[in-house]
C-alpha positions in Angstrom: 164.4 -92.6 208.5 162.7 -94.7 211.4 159.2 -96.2 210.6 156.8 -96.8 213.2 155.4 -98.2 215.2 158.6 -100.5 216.3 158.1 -103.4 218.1 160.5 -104.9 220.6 159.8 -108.8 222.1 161.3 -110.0 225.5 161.2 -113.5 227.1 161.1 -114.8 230.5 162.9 -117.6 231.1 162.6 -118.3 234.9 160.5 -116.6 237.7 161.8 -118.1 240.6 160.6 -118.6 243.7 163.6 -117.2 245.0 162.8 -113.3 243.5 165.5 -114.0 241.0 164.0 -113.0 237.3 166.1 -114.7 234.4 165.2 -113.2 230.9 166.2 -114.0 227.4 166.4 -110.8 225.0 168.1 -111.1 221.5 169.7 -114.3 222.8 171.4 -111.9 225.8 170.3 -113.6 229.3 169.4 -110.8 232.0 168.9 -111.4 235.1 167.3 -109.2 237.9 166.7 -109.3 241.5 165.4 -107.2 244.6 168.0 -104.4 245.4 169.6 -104.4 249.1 167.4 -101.2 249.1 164.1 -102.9 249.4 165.2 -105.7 251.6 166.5 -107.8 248.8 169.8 -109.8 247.8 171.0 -107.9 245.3 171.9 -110.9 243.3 171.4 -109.1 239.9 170.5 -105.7 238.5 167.4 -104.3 240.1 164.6 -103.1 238.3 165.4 -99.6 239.7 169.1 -100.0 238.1 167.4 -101.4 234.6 165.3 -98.8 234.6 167.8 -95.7 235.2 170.3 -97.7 232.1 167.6 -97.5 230.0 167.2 -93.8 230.2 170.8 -93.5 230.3 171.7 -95.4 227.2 168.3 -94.3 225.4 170.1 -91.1 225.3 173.4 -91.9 225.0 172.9 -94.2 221.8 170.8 -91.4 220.8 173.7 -88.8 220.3 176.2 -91.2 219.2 173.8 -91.6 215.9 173.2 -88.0 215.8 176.5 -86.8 216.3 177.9 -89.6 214.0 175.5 -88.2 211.5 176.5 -84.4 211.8 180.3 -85.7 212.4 181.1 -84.0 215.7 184.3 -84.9 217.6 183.8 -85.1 221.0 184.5 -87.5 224.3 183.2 -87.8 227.2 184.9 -88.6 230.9 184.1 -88.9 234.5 180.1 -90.1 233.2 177.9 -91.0 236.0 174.2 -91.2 237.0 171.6 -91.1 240.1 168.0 -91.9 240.3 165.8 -91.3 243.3 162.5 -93.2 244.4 159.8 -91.0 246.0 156.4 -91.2 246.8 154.2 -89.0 244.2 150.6 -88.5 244.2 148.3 -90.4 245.9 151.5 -92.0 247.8 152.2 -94.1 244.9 156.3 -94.5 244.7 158.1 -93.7 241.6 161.8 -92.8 240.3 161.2 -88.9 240.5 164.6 -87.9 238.9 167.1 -90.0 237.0 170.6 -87.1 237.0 173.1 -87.6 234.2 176.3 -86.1 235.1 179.6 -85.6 232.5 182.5 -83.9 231.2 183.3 -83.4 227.7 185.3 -82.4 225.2 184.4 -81.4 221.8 185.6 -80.0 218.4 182.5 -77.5 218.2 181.3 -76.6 221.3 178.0 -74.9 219.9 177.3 -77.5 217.8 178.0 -80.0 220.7 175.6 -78.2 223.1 172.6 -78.1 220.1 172.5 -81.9 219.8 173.1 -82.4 223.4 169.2 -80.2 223.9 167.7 -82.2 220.9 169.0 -85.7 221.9 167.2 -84.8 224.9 164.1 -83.6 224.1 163.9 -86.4 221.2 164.9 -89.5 223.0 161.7 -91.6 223.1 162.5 -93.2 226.5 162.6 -90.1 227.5 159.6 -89.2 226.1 158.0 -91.9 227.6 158.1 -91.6 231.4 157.1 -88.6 233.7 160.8 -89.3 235.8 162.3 -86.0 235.6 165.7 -86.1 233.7 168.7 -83.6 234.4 171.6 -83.1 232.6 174.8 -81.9 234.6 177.8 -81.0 231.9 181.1 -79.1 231.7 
């Protein structure tokens, strides 16, 4: 079992004054910088592409420890994602949707399909953003 509240610590290393963000977390160096999208050089990860991982993995990492738990067999193939930035209320922009497409495979298809739902409607990053999130399996 989980106790909270969990606490997570993040460094910066480097704010430069050429837009490029260096970062230390658990002694991994990320770096980020202005996507070609918003006039930038793309030099590094974007914050938009950061922020679509992070929903990504959060569930991901999410069903690997449930399903590890429950000891489904399953894979997964042909795994990819969108997000899209639009304006919301009062103009404001904001990633509206974040899409998760996949195939799969798996051992017990109803079982497979149940943690699939809950991984998704327990994933805290999830949980924590009003981006919409679809899911788009076979």
């Amino acid at each position: 079992m989980f106790h909270y509240p969990v606490e997570f610590k993040l460094s910066i290393e480097d704010f430069s004054a050429n837009n490029l963000i260096i970062a230390n977390f658990n002694s991994t160096n990320l770096r980020c910088d202005i996507p070609k999208e918003f006039n930038g050089q793309a030099r590094a990860l974007s914050p938009e592409d950061y922020y679509m991982f992070s929903m990504i993995s959060c569930f991901f990492t999410t069903f690997l420890k449930l399903a590890g738990d429950v000891g489904l067999i399953f894979s997964f193939k042909n795994i990819s994602a969108t997000s899209l930035i639009d304006r919301g209320e009062n103009s404001k922009p904001f990633v509206k949707v974040v899409s998760l497409k996949f195939e799969y495979t798996t051992d017990d298809t109803e079982k497979f399909l149940k943690l699939i739902n809950f991984t998704k409607d327990n994933c805290f990053i999830l949980n924590s953003v009003k981006t919409e999130f679809i899911l788009d399996y076979n």
